[in-house]
ZAVO-526184 format. One record per residue: residue in one letter; z, y, x of N, C-alpha, C in turn. Coordinates in pm, whole numbers, padded with zeros to 5 digits, always signed. Example, Ala and Ser with C-alpha at 12.3 -4.5 7.8 and 13.67 -1.06 7.14 Angstrom:
<marlums>
A+00780-00569+01319+00780-00450+01230+00780-00330+01320 S+00708-00225+01285+00714-00106+01367+00787+00003+01290 
</marlums>
This chain:
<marlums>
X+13134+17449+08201+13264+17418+08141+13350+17348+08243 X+13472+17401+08215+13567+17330+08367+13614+17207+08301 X+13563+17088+08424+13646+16977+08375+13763+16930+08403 X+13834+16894+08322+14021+16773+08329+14022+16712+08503 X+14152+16701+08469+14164+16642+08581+14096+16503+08618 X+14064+16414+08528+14080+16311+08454+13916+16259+08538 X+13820+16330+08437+13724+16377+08469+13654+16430+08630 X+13725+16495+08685+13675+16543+08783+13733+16425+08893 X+13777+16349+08879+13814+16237+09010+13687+16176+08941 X+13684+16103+08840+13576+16014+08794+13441+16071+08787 X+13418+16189+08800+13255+16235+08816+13282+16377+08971 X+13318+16316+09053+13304+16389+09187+13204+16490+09210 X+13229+16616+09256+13086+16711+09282+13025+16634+09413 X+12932+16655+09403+12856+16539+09498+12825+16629+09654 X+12834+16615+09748+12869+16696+09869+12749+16598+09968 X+12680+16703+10060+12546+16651+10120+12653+16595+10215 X+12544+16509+10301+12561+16490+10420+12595+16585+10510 X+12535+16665+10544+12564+16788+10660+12685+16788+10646 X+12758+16796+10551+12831+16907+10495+12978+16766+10531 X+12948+16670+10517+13068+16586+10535+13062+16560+10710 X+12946+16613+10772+12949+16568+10932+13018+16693+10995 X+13013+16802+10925+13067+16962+10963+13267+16949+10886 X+13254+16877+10826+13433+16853+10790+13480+16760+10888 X+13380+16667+10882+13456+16529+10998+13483+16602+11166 X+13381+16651+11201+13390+16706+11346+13508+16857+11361 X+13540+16925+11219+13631+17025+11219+13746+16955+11232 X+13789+16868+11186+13931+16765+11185+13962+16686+11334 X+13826+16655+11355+13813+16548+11539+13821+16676+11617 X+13800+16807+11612+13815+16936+11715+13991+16940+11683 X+14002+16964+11592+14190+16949+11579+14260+16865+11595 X+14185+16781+11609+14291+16646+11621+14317+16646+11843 X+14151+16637+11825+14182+16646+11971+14235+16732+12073 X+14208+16875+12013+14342+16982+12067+14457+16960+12063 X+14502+16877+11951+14630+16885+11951+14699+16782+12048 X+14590+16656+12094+14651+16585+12184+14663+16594+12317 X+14538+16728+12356+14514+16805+12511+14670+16904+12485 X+14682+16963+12365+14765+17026+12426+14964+16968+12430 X+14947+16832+12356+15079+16780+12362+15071+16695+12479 X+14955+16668+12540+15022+16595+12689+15006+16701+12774 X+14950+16812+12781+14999+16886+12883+15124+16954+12844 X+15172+16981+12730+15368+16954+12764+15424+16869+12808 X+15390+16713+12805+15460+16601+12763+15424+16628+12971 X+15348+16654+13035+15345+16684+13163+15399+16772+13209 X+15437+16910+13132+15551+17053+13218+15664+17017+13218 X+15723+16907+13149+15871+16868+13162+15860+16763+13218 X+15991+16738+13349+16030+16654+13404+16080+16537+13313 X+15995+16367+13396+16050+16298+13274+16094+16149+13371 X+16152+16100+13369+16232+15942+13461+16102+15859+13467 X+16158+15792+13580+16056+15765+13648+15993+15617+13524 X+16119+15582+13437+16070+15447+13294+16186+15407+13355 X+16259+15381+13513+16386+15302+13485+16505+15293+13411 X+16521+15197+13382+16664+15210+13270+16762+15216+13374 X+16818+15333+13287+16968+15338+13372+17096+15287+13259 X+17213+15244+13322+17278+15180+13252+17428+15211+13320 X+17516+15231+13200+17674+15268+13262+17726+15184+13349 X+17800+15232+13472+17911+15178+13525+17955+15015+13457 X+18020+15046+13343+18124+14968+13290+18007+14899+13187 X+17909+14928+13147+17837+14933+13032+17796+14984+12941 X+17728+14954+12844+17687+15089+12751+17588+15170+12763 X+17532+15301+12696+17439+15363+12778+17427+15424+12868 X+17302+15474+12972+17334+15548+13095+17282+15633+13041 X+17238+15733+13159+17148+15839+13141+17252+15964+13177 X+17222+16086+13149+17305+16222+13186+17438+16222+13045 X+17534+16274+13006+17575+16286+12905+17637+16424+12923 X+17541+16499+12835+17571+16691+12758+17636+16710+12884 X+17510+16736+12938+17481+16861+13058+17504+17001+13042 X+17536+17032+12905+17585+17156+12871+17735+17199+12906 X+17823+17073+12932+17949+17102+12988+17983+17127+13086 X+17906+17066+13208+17889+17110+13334+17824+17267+13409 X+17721+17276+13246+17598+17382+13336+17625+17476+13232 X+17603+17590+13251+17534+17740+13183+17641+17805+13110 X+17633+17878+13040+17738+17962+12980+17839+17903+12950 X+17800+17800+12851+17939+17736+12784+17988+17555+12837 X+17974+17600+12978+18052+17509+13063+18196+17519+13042 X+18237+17378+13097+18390+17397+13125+18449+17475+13217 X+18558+17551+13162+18604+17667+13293+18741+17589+13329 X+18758+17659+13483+18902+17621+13483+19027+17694+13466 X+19027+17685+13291+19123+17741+13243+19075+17744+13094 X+19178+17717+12980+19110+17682+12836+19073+17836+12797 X+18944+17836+12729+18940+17937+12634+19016+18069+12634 X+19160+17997+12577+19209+18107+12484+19301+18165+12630 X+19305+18147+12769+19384+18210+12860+19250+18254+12957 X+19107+18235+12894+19009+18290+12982+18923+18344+12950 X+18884+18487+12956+18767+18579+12877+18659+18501+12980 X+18521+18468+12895+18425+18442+12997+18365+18566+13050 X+18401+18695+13004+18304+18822+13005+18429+18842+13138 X+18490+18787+13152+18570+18817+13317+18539+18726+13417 X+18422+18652+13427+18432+18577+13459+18291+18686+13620 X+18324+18660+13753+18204+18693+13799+18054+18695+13805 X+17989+18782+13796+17808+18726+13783+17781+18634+13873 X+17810+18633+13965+17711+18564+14081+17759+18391+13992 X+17914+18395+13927+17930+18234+13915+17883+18257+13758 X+17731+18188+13770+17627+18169+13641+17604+18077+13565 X+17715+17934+13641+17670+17802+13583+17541+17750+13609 X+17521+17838+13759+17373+17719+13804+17420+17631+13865 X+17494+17651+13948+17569+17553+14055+17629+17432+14017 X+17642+17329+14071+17716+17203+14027+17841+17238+14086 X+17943+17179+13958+18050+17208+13992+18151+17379+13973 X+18055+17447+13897+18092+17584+13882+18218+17614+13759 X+18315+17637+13777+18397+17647+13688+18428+17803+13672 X+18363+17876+13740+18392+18046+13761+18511+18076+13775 X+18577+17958+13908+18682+18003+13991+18672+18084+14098 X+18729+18190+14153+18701+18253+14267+18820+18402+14237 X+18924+18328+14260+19039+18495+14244+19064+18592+14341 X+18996+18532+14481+18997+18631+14570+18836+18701+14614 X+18766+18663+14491+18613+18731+14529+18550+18744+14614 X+18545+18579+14684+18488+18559+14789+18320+18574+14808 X+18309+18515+14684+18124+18502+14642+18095+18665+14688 X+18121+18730+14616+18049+18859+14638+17930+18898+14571 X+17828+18815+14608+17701+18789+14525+17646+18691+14547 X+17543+18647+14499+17448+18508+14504+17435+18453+14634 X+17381+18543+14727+17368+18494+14871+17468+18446+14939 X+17578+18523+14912+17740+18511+14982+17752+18343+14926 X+17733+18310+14726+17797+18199+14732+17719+18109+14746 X+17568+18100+14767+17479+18025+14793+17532+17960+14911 X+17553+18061+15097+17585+17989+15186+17748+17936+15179 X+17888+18001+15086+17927+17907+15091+17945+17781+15037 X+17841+17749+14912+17803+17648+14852+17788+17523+14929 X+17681+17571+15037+17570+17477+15143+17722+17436+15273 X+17808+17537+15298+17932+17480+15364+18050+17418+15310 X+18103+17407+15190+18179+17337+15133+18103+17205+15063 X+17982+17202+15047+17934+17054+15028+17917+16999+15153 X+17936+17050+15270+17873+16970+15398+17997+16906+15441 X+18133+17004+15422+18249+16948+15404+18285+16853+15312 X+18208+16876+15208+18307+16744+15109+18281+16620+15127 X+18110+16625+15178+18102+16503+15245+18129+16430+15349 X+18157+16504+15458+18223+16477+15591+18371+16421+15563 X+18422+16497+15430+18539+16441+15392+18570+16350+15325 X+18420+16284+15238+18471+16163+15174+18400+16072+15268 X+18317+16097+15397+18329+15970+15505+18452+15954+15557 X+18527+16052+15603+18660+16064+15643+18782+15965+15598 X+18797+15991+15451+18891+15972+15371+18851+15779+15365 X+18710+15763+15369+18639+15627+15330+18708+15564+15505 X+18696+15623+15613+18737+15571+15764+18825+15556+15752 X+18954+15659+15698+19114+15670+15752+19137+15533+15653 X+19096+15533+15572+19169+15391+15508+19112+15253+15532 X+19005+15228+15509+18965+15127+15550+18978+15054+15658 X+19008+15110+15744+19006+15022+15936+19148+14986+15911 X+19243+15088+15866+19394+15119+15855+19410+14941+15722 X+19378+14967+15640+19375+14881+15548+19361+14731+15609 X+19183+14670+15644+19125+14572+15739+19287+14537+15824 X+19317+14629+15923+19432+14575+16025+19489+14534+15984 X+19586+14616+15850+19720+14525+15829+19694+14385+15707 X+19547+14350+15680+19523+14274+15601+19485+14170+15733 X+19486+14167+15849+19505+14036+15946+19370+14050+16050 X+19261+14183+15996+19160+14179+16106+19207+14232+16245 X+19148+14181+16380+19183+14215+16513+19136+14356+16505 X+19172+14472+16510+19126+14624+16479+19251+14676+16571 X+19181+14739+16719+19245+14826+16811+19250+14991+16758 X+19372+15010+16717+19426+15136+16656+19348+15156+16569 X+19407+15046+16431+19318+15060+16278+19415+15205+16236 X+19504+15260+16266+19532+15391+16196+19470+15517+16241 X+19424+15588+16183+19332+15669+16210+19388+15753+16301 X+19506+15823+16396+19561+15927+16463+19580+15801+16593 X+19590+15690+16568+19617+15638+16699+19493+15552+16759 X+19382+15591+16680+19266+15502+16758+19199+15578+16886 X+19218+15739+16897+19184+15831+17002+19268+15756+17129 X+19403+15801+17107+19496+15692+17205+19486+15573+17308 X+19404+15468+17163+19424+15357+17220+19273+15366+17317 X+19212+15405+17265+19058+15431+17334+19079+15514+17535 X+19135+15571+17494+19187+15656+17600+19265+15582+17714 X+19380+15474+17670+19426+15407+17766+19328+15256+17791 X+19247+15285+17791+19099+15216+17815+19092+15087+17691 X+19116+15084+17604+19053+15021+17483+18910+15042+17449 X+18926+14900+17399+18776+14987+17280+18719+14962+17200 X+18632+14976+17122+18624+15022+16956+18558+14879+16885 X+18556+14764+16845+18490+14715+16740+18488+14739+16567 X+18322+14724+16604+18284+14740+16481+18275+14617+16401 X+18237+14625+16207+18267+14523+16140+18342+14435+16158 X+18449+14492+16164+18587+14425+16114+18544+14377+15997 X+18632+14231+15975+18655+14201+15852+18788+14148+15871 X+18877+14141+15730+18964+14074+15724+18972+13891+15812 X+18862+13831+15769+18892+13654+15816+18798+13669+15968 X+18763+13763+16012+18696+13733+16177+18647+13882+16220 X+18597+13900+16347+18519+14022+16358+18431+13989+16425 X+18352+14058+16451+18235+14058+16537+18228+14134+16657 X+18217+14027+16767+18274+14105+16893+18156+14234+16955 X+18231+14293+16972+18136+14432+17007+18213+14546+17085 X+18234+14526+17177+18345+14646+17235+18257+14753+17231 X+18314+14839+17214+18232+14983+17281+18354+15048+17345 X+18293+15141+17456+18385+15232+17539+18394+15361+17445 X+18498+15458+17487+18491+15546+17466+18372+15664+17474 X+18330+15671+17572+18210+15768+17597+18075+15715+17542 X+18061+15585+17550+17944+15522+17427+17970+15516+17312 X+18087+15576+17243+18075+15613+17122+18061+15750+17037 X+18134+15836+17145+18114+15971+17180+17952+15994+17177 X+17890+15935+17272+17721+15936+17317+17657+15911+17168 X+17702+15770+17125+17591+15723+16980+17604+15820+16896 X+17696+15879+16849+17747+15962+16746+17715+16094+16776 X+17745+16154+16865+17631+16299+16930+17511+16276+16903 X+17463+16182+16971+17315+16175+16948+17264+16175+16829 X+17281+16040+16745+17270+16071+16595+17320+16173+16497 X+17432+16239+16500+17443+16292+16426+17379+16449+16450 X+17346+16451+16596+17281+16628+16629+17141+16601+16608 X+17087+16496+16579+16955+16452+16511+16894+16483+16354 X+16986+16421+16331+17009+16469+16193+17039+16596+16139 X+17089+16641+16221+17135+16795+16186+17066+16835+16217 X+16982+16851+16356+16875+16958+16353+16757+16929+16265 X+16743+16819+16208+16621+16803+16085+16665+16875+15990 X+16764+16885+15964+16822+16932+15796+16817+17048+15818 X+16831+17152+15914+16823+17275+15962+16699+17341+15955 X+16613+17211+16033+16446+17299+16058+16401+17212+15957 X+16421+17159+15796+16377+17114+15714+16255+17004+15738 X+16279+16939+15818+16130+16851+15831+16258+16692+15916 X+16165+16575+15942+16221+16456+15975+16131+16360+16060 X+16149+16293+16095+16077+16177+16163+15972+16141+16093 X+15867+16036+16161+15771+15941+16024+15916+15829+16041 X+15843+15697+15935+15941+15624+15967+15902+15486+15832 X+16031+15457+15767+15994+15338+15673+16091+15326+15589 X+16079+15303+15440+16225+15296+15365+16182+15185+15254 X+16265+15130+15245+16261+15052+15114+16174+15131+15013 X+16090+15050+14916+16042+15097+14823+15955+15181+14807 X+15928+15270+14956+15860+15376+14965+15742+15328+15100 X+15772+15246+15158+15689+15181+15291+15693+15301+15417 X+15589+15272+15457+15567+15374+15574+15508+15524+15548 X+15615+15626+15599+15596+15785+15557+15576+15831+15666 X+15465+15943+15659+15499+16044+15814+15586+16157+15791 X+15593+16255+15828+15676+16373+15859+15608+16493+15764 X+15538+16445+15740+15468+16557+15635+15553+16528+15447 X+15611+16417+15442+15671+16394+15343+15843+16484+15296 X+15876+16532+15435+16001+16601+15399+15947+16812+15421 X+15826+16792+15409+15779+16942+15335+15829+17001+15241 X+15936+17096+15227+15941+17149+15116+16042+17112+15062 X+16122+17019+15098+16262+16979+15039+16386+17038+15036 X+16479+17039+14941+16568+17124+14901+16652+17104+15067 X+16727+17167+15143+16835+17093+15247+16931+17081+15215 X+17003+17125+15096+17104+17057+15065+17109+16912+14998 X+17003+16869+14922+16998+16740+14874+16827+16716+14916 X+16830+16674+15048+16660+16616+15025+16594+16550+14959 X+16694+16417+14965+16633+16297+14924+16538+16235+14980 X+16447+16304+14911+16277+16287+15062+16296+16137+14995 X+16259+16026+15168+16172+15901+15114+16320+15794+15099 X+16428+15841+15145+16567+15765+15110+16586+15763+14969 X+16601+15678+14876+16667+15684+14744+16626+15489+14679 X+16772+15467+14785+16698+15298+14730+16755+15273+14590 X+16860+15320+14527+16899+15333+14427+16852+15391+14310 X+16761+15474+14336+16702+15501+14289+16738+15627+14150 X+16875+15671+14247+16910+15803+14128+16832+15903+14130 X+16743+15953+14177+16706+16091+14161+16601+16011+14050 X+16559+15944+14014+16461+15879+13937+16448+15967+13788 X+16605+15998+13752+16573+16117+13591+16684+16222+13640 X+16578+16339+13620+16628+16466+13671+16772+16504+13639 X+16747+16458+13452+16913+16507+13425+17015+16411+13460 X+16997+16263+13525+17059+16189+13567+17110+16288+13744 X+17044+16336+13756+17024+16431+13920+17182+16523+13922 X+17126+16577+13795+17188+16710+13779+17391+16641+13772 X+17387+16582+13681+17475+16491+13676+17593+16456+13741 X+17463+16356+13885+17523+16341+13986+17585+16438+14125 X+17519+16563+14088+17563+16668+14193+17691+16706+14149 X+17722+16744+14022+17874+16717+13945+17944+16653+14042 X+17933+16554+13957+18023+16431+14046+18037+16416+14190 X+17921+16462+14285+17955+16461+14442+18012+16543+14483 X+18011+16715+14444+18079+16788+14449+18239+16768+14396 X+18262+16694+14281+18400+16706+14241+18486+16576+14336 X+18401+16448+14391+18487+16372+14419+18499+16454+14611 X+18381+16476+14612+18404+16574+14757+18532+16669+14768 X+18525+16745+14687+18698+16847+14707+18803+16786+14683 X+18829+16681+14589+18934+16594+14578+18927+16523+14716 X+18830+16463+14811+18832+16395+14970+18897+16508+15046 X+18848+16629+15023+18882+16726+15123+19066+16773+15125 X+19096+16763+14967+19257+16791+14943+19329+16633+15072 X+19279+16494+14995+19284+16424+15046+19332+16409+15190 X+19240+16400+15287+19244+16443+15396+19348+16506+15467 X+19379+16645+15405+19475+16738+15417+19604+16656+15394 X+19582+16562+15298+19694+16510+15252+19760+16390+15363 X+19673+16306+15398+19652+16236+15511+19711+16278+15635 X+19640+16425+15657+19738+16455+15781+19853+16493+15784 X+19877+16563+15709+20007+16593+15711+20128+16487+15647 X+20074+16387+15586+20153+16251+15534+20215+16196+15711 X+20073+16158+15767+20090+16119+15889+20230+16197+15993 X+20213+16358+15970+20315+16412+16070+20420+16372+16003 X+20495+16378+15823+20594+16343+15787+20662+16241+15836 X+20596+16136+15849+20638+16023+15788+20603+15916+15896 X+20475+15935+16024+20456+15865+16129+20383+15771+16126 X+20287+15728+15979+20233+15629+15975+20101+15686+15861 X+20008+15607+15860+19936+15612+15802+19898+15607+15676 X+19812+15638+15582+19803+15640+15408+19820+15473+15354 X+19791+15404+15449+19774+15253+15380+19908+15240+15387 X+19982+15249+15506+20130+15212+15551+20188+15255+15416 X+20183+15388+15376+20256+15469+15305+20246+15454+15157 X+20117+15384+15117+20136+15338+14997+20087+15211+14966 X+20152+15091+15037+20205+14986+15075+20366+15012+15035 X+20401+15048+15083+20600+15053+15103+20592+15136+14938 X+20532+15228+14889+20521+15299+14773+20510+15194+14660 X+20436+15130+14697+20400+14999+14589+20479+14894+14555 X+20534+14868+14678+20635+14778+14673+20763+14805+14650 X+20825+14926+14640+20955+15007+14629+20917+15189+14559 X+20851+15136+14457+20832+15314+14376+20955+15377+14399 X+21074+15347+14363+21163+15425+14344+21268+15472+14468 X+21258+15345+14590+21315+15360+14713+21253+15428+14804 X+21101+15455+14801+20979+15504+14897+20888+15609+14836 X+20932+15763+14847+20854+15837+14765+20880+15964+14811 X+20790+16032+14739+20844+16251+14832+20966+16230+14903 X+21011+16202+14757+21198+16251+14759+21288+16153+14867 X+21238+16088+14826+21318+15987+14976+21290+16008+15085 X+21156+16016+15126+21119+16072+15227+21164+16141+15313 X+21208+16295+15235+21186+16405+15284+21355+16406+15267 X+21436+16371+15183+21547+16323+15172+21649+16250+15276 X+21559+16159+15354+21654+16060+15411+21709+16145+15533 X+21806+16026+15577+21894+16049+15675+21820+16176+15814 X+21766+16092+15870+21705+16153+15993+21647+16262+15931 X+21593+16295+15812+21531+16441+15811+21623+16564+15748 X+21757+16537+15720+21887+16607+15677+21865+16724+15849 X+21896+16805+15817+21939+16908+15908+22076+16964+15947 X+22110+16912+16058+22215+16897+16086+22276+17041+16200 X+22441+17043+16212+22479+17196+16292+22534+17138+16406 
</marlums>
């Protein structure tokens, strides 16, 4: 006779031993698969190294919707409704940092084409935001009261030339005396920088020593990307979360082409106008409305005369 519910909690079918050691070990086989196989996921994905990262200004850090930057439904440059994405070229896939699937004269061609000019317009953007970081700063330092022989960037070749020469660490309240000649600066800067370049080329580096990382040999830059090594340099410690990585290539790429417009801007400010970016927005600051394009290009001496 079948018993109630009632009943059957209060008189239990009575179950051997065996029989509860063959349930217990079926549950401990599942239990423990399931934890072999959630840390070997919790191991196929890239995960930060535990440092907290933290905003600029404050607030949280970390990557924020990497989906706008990367893959199909990135930001283009141009809204939506004035841009079919199905017009957009294959080769620009939204792998790239910085990809907006601009390119109206179809330079890319295909992957390879924009791969190498990828690897040459980042080598530029950085050359251009050391650039842009030189032309102002020395220019700046001078007219803020440091001793700086041709702090404007077009007249320090000059002054070097009529036998000047170069100190370094300027500061505004003193400097630190250090002449260098012309051809010893020429020399340091060849040397180092064709050093460097031929490592990044033949992908490998010195042994050597870095913060945080101690002493490395040369077997440590095996295998590294050459456009962003990283390798045993990273005292900051950004490459630490991947999507913090991804992030930051964004951002080096975008403030890089804005250095490179820059620059452009720089020189040719310089032929206008005869003076340098600090000069020029100095007098801008102090007179918006007397010191600007239009005045500029406006005034007396640049009228064209018969």
């Amino acid at each position: 006779r079948a018993l109630g519910p009632s009943k059957a909690l209060l008189n239990p079918v009575p179950v051997s031993q065996s029989t509860k050691m063959q349930v217990q070990a079926f549950f401990n086989k599942g239990a423990s698969t399931a934890k072999v196989a959630k840390k070997a996921a919790k191991a196929s994905v890239p995960r930060p190294s535990g440092k907290s990262t933290r905003g600029w200004l404050g607030g949280e850090g970390g990557a924020q919707n990497l989906d706008k930057w990367y893959g199909p439904d990135r930001a283009l440059f141009l809204p939506s409704g004035l841009l079919d994405k199905n017009d957009l070229p294959d080769y620009l896939d939204g792998t790239l940092p910085g990809d907006y699937g601009y390119d109206p004269l179809g330079l890319g061609k295909d992957a390879e084409t924009v791969d190498k000019y990828r690897a040459n317009e980042l080598l530029h953007a950085r050359w251009a935001m050391l650039a842009a970081a030189g032309i102002l700063i020395p220019e700046g330092l001078q007219a803020n009261g440091a001793d700086i022989v041709g702090g404007t960037w077009f007249e320090t070749g000059a002054e070097m030339l009529n036998g000047g020469t170069l100190n370094y660490f300027a500061v505004p309240w003193g400097i630190i005396n250090n002449p260098l000649p012309l051809f010893l600066v020429i020399a340091v800067e060849v040397g180092l920088m064709g050093a460097v370049e031929f490592y990044r080329r033949n992908g490998a580096g010195p042994a050597g020593y870095s913060p945080g990382v101690g002493k490395f040999d040369a077997s440590i830059f095996d295998g590294l990307d050459p456009l962003y090594p990283g390798g045993p340099f990273d005292p900051l410690g950004l490459a630490d979360d991947p999507e913090v990585l991804q992030e930051l290539k964004v951002k080096e790429i975008k403030n890089g082409r804005l250095a490179m417009v820059s620059v452009l801007g720089f020189a040719v400010q310089s032929y206008v106008t005869g003076e340098g970016p600090y000069a020029n927005w100095s007098k801008h600051v102090a007179d918006p409305f007397g010191y600007n394009l239009l005045t500029v290009l406006g005034a007396e001496e640049r009228t064209p005369t018969l």
